[in-house]
N, C-alpha and C positions, 0 to 999 in steps of 0.2 A: 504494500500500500504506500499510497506518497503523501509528503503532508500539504495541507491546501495553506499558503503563506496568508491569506487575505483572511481567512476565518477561523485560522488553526485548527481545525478538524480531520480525522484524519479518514478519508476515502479511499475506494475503489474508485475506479474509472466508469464515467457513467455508461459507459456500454455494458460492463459487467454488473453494474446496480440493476439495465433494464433488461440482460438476460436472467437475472436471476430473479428478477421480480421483487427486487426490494429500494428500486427506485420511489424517493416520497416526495412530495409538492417540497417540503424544506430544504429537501437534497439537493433537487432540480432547481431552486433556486441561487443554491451553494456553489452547485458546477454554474451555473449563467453568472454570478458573481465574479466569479475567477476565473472568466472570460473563456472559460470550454464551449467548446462548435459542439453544437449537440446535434450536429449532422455526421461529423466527421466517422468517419468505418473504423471501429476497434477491434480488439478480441481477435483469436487464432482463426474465426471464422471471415471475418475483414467486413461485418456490419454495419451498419449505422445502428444505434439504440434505437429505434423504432424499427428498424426491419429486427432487430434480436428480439425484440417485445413481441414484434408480431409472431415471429417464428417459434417462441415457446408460449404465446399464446395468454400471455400476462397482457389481458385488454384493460386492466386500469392501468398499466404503465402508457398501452399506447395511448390511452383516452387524454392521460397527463401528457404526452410530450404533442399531441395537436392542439389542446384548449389549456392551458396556463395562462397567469398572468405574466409569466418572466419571458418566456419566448414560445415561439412555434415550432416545431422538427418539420422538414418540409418533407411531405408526403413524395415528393419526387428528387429527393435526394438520391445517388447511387452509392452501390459499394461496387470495389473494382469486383471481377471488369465490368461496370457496367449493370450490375443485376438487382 
């Protein structure tokens, strides 16, 4: 885990928060604080957190990263290549 310098908490990456399903409106606000792309593709699978959300099927995480107050994950963001 790494530490987050702006709120000193300490985190997973939010791709790992939204394949595991324990992504939370606080969290989501935490990573958009400390200026994480919450588009960007992580994980060994190379996703964005709303395609891992969606892929394990955790629909309150995807519900949180399309309707937030902090940001939006754009529904048409890719992960390489392209998918």
């Amino acid at each position: 885990m790494r530490r987050n310098s702006l709120t000193h908490v300490k985190m997973t990456d939010i791709y790992t928060d939204a394949w595991n399903g324990t992504l939370t409106e606080a969290r989501l606000q935490q990573y958009v604080q400390a200026k994480v792309d919450v588009d960007q593709p992580g994980g060994p699978k190379s996703l964005t957190p709303l395609a891992a959300a969606c892929l394990r099927g955790n629909l309150d995480i995807v519900n949180l990263l399309l309707n937030n107050p902090y940001c939006n994950a754009s529904s048409n963001a890719t992960s390489p290549p392209n998918r």
